[in-house]
N, C-alpha and C positions, 0 to 999 in steps of 0.2 A: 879559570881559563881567561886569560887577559886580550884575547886577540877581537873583540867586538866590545868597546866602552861606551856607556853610556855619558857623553862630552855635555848634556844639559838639557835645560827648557827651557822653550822658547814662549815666554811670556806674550810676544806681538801674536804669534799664531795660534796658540797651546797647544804645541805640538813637541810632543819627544821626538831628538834630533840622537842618532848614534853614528861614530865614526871611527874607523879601523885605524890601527895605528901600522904606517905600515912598515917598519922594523918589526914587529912582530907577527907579522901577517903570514906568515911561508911556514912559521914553526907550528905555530898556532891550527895553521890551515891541517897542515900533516895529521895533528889530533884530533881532526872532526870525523867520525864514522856516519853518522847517519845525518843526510842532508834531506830537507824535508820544504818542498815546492806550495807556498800556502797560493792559491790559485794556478796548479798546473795544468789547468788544461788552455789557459793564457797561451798562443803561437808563441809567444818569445819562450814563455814559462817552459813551457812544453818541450822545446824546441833546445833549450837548454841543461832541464833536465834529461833529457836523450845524449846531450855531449858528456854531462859527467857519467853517468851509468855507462858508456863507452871505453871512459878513462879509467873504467874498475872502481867507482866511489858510489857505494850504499844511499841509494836516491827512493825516494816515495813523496806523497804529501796527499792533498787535496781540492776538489771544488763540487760545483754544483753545477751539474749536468753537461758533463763532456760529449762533444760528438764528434762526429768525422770532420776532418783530416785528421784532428788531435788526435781521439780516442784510439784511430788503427796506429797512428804511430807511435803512442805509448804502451799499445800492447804486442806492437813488433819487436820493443825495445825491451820487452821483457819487465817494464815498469807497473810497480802497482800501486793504488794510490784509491784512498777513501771517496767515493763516490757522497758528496754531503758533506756540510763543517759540522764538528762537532768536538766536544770539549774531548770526549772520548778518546777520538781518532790521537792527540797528540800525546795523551798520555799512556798507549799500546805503543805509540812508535816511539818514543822519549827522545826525539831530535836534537842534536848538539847544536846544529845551525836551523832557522828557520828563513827562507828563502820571500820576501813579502812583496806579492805583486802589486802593481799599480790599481788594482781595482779594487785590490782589500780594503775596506776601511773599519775605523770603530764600531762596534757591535758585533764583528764577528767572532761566533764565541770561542774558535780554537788561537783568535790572536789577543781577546781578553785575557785568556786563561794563561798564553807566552807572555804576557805582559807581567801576571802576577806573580809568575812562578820564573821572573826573571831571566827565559832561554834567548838567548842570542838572537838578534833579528838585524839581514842585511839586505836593502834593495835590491832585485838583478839588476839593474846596471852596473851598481856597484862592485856586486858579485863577479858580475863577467868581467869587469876591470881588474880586477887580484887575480881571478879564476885563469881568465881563456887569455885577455890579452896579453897580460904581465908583460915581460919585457921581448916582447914583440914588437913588429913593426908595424904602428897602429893606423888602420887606413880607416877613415869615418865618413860617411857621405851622409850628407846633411838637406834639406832643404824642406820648404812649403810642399810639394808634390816631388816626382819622380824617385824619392829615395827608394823603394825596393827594387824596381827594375834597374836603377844603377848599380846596387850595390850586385844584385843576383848576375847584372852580366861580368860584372870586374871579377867576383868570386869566382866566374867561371874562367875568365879569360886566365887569375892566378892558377888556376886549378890546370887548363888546357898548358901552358907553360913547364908545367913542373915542377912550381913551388911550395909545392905541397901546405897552401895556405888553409888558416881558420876560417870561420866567419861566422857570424850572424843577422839573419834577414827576416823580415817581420812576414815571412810564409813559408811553404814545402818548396825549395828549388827544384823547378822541375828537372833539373839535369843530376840533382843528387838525390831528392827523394827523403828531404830533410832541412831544415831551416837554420841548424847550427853543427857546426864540426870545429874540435882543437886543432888547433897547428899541427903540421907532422915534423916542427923542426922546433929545437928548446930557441931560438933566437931567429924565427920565422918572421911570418907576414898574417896578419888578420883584420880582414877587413869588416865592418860593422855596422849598418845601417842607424844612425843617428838621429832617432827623434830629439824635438827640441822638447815633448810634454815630459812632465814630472816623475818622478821616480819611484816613488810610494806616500804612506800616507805620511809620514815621517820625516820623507826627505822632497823636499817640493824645489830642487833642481833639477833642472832639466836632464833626460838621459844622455843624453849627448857629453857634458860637462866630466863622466867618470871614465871617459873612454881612453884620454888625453892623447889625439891625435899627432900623429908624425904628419901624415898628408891626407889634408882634409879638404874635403869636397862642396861646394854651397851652389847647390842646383836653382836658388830662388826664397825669397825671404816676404811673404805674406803676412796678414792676419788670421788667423786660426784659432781652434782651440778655447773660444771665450769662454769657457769652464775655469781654464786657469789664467791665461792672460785677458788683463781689463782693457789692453790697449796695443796697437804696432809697435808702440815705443818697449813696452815690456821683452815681446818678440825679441826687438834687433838686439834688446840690452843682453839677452842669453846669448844670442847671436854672437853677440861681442866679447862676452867671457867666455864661448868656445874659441873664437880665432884667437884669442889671448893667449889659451893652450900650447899654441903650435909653437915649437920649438925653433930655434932660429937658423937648425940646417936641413926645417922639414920643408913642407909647401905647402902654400892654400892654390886651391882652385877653383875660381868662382865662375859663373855664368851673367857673360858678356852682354847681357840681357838684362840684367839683373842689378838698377842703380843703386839699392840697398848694399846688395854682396861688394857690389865695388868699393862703396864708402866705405864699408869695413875692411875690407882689403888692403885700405890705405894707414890703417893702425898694423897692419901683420909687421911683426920680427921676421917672418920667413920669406921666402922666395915667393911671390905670386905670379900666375896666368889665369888671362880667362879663355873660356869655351864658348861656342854658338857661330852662330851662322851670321853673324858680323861682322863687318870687314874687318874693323879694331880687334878682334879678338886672335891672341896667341895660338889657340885652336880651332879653326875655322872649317864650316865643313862647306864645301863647294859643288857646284854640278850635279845637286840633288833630282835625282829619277826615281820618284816614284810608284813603282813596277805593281802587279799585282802579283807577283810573288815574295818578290822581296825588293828592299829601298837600294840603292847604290849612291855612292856619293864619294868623292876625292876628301881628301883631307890636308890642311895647311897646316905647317908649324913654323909660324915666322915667320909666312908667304912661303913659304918653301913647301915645294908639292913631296909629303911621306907614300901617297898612293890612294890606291882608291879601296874600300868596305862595301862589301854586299853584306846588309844586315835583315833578320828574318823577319825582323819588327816593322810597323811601318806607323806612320804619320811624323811631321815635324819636330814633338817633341820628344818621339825617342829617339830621334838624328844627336836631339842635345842630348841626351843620355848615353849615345853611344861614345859619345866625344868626351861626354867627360868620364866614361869607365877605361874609353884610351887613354887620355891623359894620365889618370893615376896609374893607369896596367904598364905605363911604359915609366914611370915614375920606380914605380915597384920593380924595374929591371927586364919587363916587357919587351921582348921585341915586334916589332911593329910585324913581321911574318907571320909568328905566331898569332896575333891581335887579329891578320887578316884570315889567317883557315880557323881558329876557333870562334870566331865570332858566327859564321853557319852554322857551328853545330849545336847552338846556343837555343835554347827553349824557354821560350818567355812566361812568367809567375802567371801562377794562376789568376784570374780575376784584374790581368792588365791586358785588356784588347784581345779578351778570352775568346775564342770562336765557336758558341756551344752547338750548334746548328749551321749547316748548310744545304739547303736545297733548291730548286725550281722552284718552290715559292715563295720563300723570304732565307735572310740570314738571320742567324742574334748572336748577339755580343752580348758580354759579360764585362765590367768596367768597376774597378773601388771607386770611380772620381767619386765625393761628395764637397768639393770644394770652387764654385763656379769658373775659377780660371784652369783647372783641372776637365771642368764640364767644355768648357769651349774646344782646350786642345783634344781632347778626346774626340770627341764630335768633329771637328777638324782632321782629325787625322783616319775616320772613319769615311767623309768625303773623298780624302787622298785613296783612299784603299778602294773605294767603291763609285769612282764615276759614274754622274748620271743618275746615278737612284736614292728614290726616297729616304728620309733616315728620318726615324722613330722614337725619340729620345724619352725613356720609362725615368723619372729620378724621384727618389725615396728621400725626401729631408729629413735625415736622421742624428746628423751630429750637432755637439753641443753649439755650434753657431749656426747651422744653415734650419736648425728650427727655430731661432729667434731673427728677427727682422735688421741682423747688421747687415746680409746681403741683400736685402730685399730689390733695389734696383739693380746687382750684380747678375740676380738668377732670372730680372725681367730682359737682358743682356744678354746671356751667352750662351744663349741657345740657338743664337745662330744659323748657323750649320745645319739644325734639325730642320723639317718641314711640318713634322706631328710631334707634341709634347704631351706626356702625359705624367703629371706630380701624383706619387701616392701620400698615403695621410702624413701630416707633421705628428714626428714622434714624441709621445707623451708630452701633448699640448696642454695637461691642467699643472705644468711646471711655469707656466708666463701667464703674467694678463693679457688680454686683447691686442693691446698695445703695444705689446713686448714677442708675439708671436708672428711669425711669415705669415703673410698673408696670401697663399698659393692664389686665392681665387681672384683675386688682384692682380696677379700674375699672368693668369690666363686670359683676363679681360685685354691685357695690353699685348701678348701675343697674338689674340686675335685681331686686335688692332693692323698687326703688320701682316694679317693677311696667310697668318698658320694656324694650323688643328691645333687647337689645346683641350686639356680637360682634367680638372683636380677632383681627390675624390673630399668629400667634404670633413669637416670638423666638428664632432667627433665622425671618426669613419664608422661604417658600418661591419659588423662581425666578421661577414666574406669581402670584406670590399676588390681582391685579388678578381672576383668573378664579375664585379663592375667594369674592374679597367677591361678584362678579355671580352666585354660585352661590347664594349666603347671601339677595342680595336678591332674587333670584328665588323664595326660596321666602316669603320674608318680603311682599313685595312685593302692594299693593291697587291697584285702579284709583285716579286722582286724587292720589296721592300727589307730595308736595314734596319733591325729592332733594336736597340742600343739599351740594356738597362745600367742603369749608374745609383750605383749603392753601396755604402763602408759595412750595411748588416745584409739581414735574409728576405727584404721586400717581401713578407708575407708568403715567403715561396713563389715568387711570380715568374721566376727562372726556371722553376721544374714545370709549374702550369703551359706556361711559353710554349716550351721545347716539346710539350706533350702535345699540346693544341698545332704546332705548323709539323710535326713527326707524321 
């Protein structure tokens, strides 16, 4: 079977590198019966393997300890799949393809064992690039923050239209009740939520790079990530062999905000505009009212007034988001009508500006921000929504940079907008020295400083420490208050605690 080769090694990383050839990728493909997900219970993994078991292709695989959202939507899909790695599990399913997420790495023993016994192994990114994109019309939104909520509202807006589009987004659309679906047309439209992190342990380009955008989207270009990039400059260099992609009768659309996206904007072969709420910008959103039901705002295109969005979402930053799921939605053959009645019926990702509670004594929010300029706008746009009242900002330093001290002066910063902060433990802090670790409680020293509640729980935490912070906001704690937790994992369950304790 010639359709996955092994093209060498890479003596700089020591990593085995494999690449499709793609003349023979389609014939090849036709021959693979059993596709086999090595980390499915991965949202993309998952979320993927649900698209092909759709398209009638023999799907299974594996991980360690699946739970909900994943778990109900793999067994509504009728998928089964080995609970545990084990050498075992691959040689009962004897997979043609072996699907390798990004979390897999050396040691584990069902990808030792594909390794020895030479079965085929292809990144998803990859994957979805042969698989779902092919030769589709590939729409990729890109950036430091907002990509899911971009990509989930354009998916829909393609969806509300009647272009019977693909897609994939890094969660369950609340509007479909699923994170990836095929095209319903063989030379459709598929739009793709574009991380810039790596691809597996094999392939250490960026996901973004397999997509190869028609019309690509750059919401904002940060630092992130310091697991894999050592620097910004690394960032913008992937940055820039994505805009490279775009073909010269596609478009990039970057965010008029955003001095990074611009420079690179300035290398594109294709058409460029930007978006945001600046005057310079191509798409500009105007007359911003921010309601407590929903945002309202006009929209320009080249000064020229298209009309005005009532959007469900609210705070500043998903004004730019909604502007730029316009832009591409009308790019992709959108009419701006439909952009205006689908866009209410639009239901926003879980875990973005989630609303788990509301009562007479406090609200809470559910938020991924884990990245400070993410924390501001969030919290910012929690003010917009809730004039007047306290806000309570819960945040879990849990990713590979905001537990080591690159942000350190960013997260004493952008908490802004809060009045009460409260830091849970830095996650698995015997990975840094002293020196190399957040210093939360340094952090609370100088929020105090300006005259706000702060309060971290210490280093190492303690076994319950979830029942410290509920002890801390209990005394801290006013009628009306806005609880905000901001977290990429499960804060120890402080979400379920939460909603129990103000229910």
């Amino acid at each position: 079977m010639d359709y996955i080769s092994k093209s060498g090694y890479n003596s700089v990383r020591g990593l085995i590198t494999y690449s499709i050839s793609n003349s023979h990728y389609q014939k090849a493909s036709n021959q693979v019966k059993e596709l086999y997900f090595l980390g499915i219970g991965g949202t993309a993994m998952g979320s993927v393997a649900g698209a092909l078991a759709a398209l009638g292709r023999q799907v299974t695989g594996s991980d360690s300890g699946v739970y909900p959202p994943m778990s109900d939507f793999l067994a509504s899909r009728g998928i089964q799949y080995f609970n545990g790695y084990s050498e075992e599990n691959i040689r009962q399913s004897k997979p043609d393809l072996i699907i390798v997420g990004n979390a897999i790495s050396r040691g584990n023993p069902e990808l030792e064992l594909a390794l020895e016994e030479k079965i085929d192994l292809i990144s998803l990114p990859e994957f979805v690039g042969h698989e779902l994109i092919k030769k589709n019309t590939s729409i990729v939104v890109s950036g430091t923050h907002g990509k899911t909520t971009t990509t989930s509202i354009l998916a829909w807006l393609l969806d509300f239209a009647k272009l019977e589009s693909g897609f994939l987004i890094g969660g369950i659309h609340a509007n479909f009740g699923l994170g990836c679906r095929p095209s319903g047309r063989e030379n459709g439209v598929f739009v793709t939520e574009g991380d810039e992190y790596d691809s597996a342990f094999f392939d250490k380009r960026s996901k973004f790079l397999h997509y190869r955008p028609d019309i690509a989207v750059i919401n904002n270009i940060e630092f992130d990530h310091a697991d894999i990039f050592a620097s910004l400059a690394d960032i913008e260099l992937s940055f820039a062999r994505f805009v490279n992609l775009i073909p010269r009768n596609g478009a990039l659309l970057y965010a008029s905000n955003s001095l990074r996206a611009e420079k690179l904007s300035k290398k594109c072969f294709a058409k460029t505009e930007s978006f945001g709420l600046e005057a310079h910008a191509n798409w500009q959103a105007v007359e911003i009212d921010y309601r407590s039901d929903v945002t309202e705002f006009s929209i320009l295109k080249n000064q020229t007034l298209l009309g005005k969005l009532r959007s469900p979402l609210f705070g500043e930053h998903n004004v730019r988001n909604v502007l730029a799921a316009t832009a591409a939605a009308m790019h992709a053959g959108v009419r701006f009508e439909q952009i205006q009645a689908g866009l209410l019926a639009f239901q926003s990702p879980k875990r973005r500006l989630e609303i788990l509670l509301q009562n007479d004594r406090a609200t809470l929010i559910d938020d991924f921000a884990h990245h400070p300029t993410a924390i501001r706008e969030t919290l910012k746009a929690v003010g917009q929504r809730f004039p007047g009242r306290r806000i309570v900002a819960c945040f879990e330093p849990r990713s590979n940079t905001t537990t080591r001290n690159f942000f350190q002066k960013e997260l004493s910063e952008c908490f802004e907008h809060a009045d009460v902060v409260i830091f849970g433990p830095v996650n698995r802090p015997e990975r840094y020295a002293l020196e190399e670790r957040l210093d939360t409680a340094a952090i609370v020293k100088s929020l105090e400083a300006e005259g706000k509640i702060a309060y971290a729980i210490a280093v190492p935490p303690p076994e319950n420490y979830v029942k410290d912070i509920l002890a801390f906001l209990k005394n801290v704690f006013q009628t009306g208050d806005v609880i905000v937790v901001l977290s990429n994992g499960g804060f120890g369950g402080l979400h379920t605690q939460l909603k129990a304790f103000f229910s």
